[in-house]
VMD Tcl script that draws the C-alpha trace (Angstrom):
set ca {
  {0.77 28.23 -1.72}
  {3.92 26.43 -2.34}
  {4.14 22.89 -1.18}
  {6.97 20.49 -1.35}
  {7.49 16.61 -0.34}
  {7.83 17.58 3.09}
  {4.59 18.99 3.12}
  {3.08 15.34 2.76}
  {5.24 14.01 6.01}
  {3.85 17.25 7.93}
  {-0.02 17.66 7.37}
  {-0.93 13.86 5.79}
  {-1.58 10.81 7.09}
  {1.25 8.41 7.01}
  {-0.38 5.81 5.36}
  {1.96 5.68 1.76}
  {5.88 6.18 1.66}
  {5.68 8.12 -1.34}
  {8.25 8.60 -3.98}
  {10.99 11.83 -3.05}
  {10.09 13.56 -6.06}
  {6.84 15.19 -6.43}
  {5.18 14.76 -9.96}
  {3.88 17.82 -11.57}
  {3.19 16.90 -15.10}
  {2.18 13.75 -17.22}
  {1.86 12.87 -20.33}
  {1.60 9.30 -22.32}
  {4.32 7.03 -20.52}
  {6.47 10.13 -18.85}
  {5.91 11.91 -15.86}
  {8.08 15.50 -15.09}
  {8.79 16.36 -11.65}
  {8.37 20.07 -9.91}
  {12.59 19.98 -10.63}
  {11.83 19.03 -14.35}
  {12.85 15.66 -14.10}
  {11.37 13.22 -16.59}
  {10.48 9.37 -15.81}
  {9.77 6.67 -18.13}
  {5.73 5.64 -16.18}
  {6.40 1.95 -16.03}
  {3.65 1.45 -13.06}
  {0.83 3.01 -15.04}
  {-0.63 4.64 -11.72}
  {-1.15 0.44 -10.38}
  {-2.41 -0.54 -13.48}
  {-5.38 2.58 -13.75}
  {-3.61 4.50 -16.71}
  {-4.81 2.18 -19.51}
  {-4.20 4.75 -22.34}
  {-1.46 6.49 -20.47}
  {-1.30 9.98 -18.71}
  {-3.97 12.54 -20.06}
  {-4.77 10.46 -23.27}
  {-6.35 13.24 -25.64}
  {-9.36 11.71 -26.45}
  {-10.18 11.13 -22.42}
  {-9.30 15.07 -21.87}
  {-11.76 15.48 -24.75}
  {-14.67 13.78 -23.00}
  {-13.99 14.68 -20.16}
  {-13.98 18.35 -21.01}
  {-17.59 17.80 -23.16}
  {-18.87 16.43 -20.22}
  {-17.51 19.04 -17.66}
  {-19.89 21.85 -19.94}
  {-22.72 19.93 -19.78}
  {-23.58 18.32 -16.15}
  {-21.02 17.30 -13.34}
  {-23.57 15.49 -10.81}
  {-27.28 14.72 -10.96}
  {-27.92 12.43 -8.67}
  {-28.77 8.54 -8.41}
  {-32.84 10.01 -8.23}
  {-32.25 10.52 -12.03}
  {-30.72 8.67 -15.04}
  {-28.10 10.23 -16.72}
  {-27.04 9.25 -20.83}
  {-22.71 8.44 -20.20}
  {-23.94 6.20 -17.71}
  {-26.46 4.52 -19.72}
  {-24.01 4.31 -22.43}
  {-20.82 2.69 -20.97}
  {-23.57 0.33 -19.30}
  {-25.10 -0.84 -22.27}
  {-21.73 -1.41 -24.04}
  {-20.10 -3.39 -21.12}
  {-23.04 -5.55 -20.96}
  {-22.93 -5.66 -25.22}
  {-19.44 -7.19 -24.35}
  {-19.79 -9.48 -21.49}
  {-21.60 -11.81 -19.66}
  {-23.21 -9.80 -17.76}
  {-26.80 -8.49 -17.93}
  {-26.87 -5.82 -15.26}
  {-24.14 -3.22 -14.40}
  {-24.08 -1.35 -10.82}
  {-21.55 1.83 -10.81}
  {-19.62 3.27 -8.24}
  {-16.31 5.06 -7.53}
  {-13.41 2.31 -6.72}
  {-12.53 -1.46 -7.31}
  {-12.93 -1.20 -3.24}
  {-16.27 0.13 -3.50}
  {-17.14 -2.58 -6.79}
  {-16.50 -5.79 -4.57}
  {-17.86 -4.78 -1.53}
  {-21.03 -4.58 -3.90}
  {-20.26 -7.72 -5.56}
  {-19.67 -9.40 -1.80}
  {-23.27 -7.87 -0.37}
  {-24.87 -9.24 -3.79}
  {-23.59 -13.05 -3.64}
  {-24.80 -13.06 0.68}
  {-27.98 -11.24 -0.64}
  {-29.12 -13.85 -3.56}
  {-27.57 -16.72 -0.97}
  {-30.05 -15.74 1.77}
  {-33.09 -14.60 -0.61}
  {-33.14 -18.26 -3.12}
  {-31.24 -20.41 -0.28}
  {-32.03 -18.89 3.53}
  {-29.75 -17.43 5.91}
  {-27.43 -20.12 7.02}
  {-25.74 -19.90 3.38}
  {-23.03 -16.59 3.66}
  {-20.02 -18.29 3.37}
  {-16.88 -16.32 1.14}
  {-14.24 -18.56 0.40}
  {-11.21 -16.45 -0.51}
  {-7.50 -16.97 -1.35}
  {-4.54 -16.24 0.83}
  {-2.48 -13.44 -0.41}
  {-5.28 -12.11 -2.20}
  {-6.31 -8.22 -2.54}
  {-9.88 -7.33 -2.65}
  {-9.58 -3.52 -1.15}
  {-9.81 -1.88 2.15}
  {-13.12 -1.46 3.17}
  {-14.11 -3.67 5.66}
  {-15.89 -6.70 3.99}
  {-13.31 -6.38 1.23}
  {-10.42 -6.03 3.43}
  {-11.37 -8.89 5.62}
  {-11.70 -11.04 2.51}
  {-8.61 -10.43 1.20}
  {-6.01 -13.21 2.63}
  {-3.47 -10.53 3.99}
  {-3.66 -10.41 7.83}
  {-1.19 -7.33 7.93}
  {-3.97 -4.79 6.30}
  {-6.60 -5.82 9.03}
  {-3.87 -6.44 12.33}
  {-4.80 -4.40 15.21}
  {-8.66 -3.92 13.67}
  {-10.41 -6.63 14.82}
  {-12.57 -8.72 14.97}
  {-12.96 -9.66 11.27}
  {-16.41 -10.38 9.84}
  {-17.65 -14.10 10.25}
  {-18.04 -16.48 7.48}
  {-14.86 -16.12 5.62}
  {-12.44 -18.84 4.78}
  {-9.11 -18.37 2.74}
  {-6.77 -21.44 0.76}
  {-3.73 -21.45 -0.69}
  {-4.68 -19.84 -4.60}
  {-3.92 -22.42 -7.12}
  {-4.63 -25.27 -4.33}
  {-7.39 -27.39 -5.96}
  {-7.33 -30.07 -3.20}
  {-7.29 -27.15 -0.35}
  {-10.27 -25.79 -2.59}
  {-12.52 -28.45 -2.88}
  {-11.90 -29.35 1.49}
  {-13.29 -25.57 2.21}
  {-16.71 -25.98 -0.42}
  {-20.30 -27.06 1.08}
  {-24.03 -25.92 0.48}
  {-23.36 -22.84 3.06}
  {-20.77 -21.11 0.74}
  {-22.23 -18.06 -0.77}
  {-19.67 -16.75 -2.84}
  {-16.06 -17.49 -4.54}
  {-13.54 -14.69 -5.18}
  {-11.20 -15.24 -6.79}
  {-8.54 -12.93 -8.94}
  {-7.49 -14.46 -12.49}
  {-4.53 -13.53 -11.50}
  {-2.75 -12.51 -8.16}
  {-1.43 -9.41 -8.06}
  {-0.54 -7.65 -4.90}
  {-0.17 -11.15 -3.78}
  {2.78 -11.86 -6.19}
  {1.96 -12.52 -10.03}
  {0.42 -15.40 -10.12}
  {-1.75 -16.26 -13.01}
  {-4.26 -18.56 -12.29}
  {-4.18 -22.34 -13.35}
  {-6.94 -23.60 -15.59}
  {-7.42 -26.37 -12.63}
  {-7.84 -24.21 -10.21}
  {-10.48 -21.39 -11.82}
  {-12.25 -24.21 -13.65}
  {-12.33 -25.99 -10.26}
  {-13.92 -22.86 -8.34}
  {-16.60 -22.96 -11.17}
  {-17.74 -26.83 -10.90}
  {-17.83 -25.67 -6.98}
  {-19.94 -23.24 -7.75}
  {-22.65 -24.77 -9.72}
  {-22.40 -27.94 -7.45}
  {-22.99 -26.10 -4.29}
  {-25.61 -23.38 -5.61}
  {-22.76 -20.63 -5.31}
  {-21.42 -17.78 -6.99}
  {-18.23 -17.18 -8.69}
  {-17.01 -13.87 -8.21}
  {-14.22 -12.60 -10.28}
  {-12.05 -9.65 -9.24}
  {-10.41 -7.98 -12.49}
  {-9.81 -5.06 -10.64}
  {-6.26 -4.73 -12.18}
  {-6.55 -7.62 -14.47}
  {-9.60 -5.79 -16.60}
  {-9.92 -3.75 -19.39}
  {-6.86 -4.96 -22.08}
  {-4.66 -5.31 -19.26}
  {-3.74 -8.79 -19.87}
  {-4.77 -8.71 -23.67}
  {-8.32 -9.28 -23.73}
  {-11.26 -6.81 -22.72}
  {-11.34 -9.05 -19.50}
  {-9.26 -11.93 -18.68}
  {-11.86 -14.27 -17.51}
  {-12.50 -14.40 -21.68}
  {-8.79 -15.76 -22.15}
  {-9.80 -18.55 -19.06}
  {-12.69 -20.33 -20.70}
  {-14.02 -19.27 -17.62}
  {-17.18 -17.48 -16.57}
  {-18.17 -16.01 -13.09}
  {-21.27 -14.65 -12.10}
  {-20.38 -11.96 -10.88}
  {-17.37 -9.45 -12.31}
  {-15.88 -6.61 -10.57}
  {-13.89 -3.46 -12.76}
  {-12.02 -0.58 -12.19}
  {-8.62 1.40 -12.44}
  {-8.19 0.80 -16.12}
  {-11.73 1.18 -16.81}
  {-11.44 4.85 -15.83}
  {-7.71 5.47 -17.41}
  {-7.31 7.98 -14.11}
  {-10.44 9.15 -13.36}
  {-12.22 7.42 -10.30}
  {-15.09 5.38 -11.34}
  {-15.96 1.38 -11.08}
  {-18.67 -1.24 -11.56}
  {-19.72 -4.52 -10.64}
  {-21.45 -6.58 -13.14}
  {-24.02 -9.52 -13.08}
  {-26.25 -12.58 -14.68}
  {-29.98 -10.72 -14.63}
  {-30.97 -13.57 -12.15}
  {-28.49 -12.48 -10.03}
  {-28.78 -8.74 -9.97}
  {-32.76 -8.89 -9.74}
  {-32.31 -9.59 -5.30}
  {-31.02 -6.03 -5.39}
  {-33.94 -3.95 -5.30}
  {-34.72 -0.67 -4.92}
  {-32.50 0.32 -0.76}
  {-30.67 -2.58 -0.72}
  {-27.13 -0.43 -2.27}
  {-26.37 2.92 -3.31}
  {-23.63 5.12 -4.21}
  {-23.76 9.02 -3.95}
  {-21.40 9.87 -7.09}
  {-21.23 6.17 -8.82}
  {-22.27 6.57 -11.94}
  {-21.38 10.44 -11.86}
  {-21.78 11.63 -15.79}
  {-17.62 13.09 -15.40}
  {-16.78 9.68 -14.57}
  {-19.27 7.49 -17.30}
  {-18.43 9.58 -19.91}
  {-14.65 8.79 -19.60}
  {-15.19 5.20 -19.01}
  {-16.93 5.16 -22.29}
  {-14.41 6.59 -24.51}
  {-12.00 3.69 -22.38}
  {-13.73 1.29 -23.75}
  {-14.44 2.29 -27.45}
  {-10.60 2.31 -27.67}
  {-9.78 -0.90 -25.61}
  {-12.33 -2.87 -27.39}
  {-11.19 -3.21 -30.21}
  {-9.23 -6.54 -31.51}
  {-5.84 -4.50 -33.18}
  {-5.09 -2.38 -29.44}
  {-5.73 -5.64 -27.63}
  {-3.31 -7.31 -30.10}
  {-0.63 -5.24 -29.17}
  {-0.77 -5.62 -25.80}
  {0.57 -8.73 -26.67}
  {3.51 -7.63 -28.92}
  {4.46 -5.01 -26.05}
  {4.64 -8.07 -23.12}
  {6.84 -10.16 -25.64}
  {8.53 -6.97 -25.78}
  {9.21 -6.30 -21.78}
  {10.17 -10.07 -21.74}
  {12.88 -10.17 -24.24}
  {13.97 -6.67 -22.31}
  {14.32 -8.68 -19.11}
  {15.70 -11.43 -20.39}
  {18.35 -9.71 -21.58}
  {18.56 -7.39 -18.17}
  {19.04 -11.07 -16.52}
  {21.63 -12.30 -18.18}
  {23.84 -9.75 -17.25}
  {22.96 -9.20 -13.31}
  {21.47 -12.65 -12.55}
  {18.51 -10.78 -10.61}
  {15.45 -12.91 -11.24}
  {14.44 -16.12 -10.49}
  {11.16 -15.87 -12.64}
  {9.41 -13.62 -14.75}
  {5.09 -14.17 -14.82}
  {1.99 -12.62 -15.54}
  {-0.03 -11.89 -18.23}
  {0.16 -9.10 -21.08}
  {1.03 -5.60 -19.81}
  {0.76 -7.03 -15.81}
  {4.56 -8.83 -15.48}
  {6.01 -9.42 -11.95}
  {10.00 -9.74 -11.97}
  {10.66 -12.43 -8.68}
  {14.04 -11.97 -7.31}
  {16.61 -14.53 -6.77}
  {17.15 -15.36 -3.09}
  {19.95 -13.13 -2.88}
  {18.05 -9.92 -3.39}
  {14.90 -11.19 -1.17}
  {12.52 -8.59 0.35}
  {14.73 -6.26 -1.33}
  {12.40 -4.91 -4.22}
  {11.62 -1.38 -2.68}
  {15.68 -0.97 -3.23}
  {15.27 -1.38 -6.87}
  {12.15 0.67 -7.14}
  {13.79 3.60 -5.12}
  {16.84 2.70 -7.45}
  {14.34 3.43 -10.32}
  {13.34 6.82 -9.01}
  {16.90 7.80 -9.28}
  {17.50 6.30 -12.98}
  {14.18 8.08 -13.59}
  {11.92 5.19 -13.81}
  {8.52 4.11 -12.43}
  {7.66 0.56 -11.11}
  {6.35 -1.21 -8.39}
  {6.26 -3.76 -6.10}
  {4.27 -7.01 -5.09}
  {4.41 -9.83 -3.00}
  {6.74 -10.14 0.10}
  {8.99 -7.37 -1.26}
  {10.61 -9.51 -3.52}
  {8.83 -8.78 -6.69}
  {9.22 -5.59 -9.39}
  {5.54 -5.28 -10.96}
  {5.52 -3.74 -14.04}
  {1.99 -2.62 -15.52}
  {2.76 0.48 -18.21}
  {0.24 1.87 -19.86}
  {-1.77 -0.15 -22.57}
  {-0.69 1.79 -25.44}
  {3.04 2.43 -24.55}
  {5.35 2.75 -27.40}
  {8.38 0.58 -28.84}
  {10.62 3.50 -27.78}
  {9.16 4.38 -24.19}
  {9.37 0.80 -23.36}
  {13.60 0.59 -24.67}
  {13.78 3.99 -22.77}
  {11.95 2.22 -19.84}
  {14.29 -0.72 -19.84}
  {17.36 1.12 -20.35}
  {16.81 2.98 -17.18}
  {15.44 -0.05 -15.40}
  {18.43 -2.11 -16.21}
  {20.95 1.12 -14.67}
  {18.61 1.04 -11.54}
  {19.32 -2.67 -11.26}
  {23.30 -2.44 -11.80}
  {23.13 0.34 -9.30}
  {21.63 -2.12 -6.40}
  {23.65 -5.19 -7.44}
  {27.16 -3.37 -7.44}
  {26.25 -1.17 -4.28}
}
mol new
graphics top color blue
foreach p $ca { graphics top sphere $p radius 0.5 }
foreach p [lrange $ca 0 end-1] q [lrange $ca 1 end] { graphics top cylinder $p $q radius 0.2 }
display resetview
């Protein structure tokens, strides 16, 4: 059967405004269209393509796995799952690891844990969620409602009770919100749908003092901001920083769906036996990937680089700027940079990403529409990320002398 991009506007819902061209084959940091078109992948698939597009040693495991079981079931243990468990608690904080498919999926978990330990060691009355505005949590309907964007739950109401948003970054607005009925804090270390904005030292170390003072639990979302994206295994380890509760997935999977939530033992002991579950989280496809992820993210030299590769993108824009004058301020943190445009160009970035789908390069966009989010794939090279820029920059001159 021979489909096209018209074929998406005819039998799919309309939920996306994809890209015109229709992507056929990946590999690394380029993408080939069904006309044989190649693009420099500066996106990364929204931060999930950690080691790029079908990184060898993740075809590898996930081809070992694929001979030896697919699905078995959450009535039985399986080893891959075992193993990327034990390794991400080896790592982290965290004592206990829950799997499941998405980063939707992981803090919906991480939400029903927080109101469950509230209500077990503190009684009922305590299921507060103080969240930020802006924020991005996912889209089922705890996580949605958390997040602080009224235009993903318009027109779906009535929200759940119980949750209260603040400015992020707003220590003052913070503290006002805080009492002994809060359950949880979520918070991302950095914003990303919301616009780019790395989180202050204040304000995270503020949301942890709140915490402990009010018997609540921090709840970090490194959703996009996990797993080398921002140079570390997890960027809570760069904030001095700990939460009780962590949430993971896109990069943790490089492509394939999987994702976790992780806790303190003391924590994850009020979930007992009924109280979650997950038909394919913690599928063996999906743990055995993860794994290999991991055994190549984890390692001090790759996280390292990540570093050398932002300083890279930086000078790259920096250079793009002072030619076209485009961007009031570049921010974020390793691979995860977020280019703001000057007020000239405002609520204008999907012109410069469809601009970059004709100069055959991928980005994104964040905040109001006035931000290009860049998040390539951990390992890019020197030359896919001059390729990348050299495109970017013709996209740019396109849309400034149109």
């Amino acid at each position: 059967m021979r489909v096209s991009r018209a074929t998406f506007d005819e039998v799919m819902f309309q939920t996306y405004v994809p890209a015109q061209f229709v992507p056929v084959r990946a590999s690394g940091s380029r993408i080939w269209d069904s006309e044989g078109r190649d693009y420099v992948d500066l996106a990364g698939g929204v931060a999930v393509l950690s080691l790029g597009h079908c990184h060898p040693a993740l075809n590898a495991a996930l081809k070992a796995q694929a001979d030896r079981m697919w699905h078995i079931s959450n009535y039985m243990v399986n080893e891959p799952a075992m193993r990327l468990a034990q390794k991400l608690v080896n790592a982290t904080f965290a004592d206990r690891v829950f799997l499941c498919n998405s980063g939707t999926e992981a803090n919906e978990g991480a939400l029903k844990t927080a109101r469950k330990y509230a209500s077990t060691k503190y009684g009922e009355q305590k299921h507060r969620i103080i969240s930020t505005t802006n924020s991005f949590h996912g889209r089922t309907w705890l996580a949605v409602s958390t997040g602080g964007s009224p235009k993903y739950t318009k027109g779906m109401g009535p929200v759940p009770a119980g949750i209260t948003h603040v400015p992020y970054n707003d220590v003052d607005a913070l503290r006002a919100v805080m009492d002994d009925d809060v359950a949880c804090i979520i918070l991302e270390p950095m914003q990303g749908e919301g616009g780019m904005y790395p989180g202050s030292a204040a304000f995270l170390g503020a949301a942890r003092e709140l915490c402990d003072k009010h018997n609540a639990l921090l709840i970090f979302d490194e959703i996009q901001s996990g797993v080398g994206r921002t140079g570390a295994l997890y960027s809570y380890m760069q904030k001095g920083v700990t939460p009780d509760i962590l949430t993971s997935a896109k990069g943790i999977g490089g492509g394939f769906p999987i994702g976790c939530f992780m806790a303190r033992a003391e924590v994850a002991e009020v979930m007992q036996p009924g109280t979650h579950g997950t038909t394919y989280g913690g599928n063996p496809l999906g743990a055995a990937v993860a794994e290999t992820v991991i055994d190549i993210v984890n390692n001090e030299a790759f996280l390292q680089r990540v570093l050398v590769a932002e300083q890279r993108l930086r000078t790259g824009f920096a250079a793009i700027n002072s030619k076209y004058n485009v961007f009031a301020d570049v921010r974020g943190e390793g691979l995860w940079l977020g280019c703001e445009l000057v007020a000239k160009y405002d609520n204008r970035a999907s012109e410069f990403m469809k601009a970059g789908h004709r100069n055959n390069v991928v980005f994104l966009t964040a905040g109001n529409n006035n931000i290009l989010r860049f998040a390539p794939a951990l390992n890019i090279s020197d030359a896919e990320i001059d390729e990348g820029l050299a495109r970017t920059e013709r996209a740019i001159a396109e849309v400034v002398s149109a």
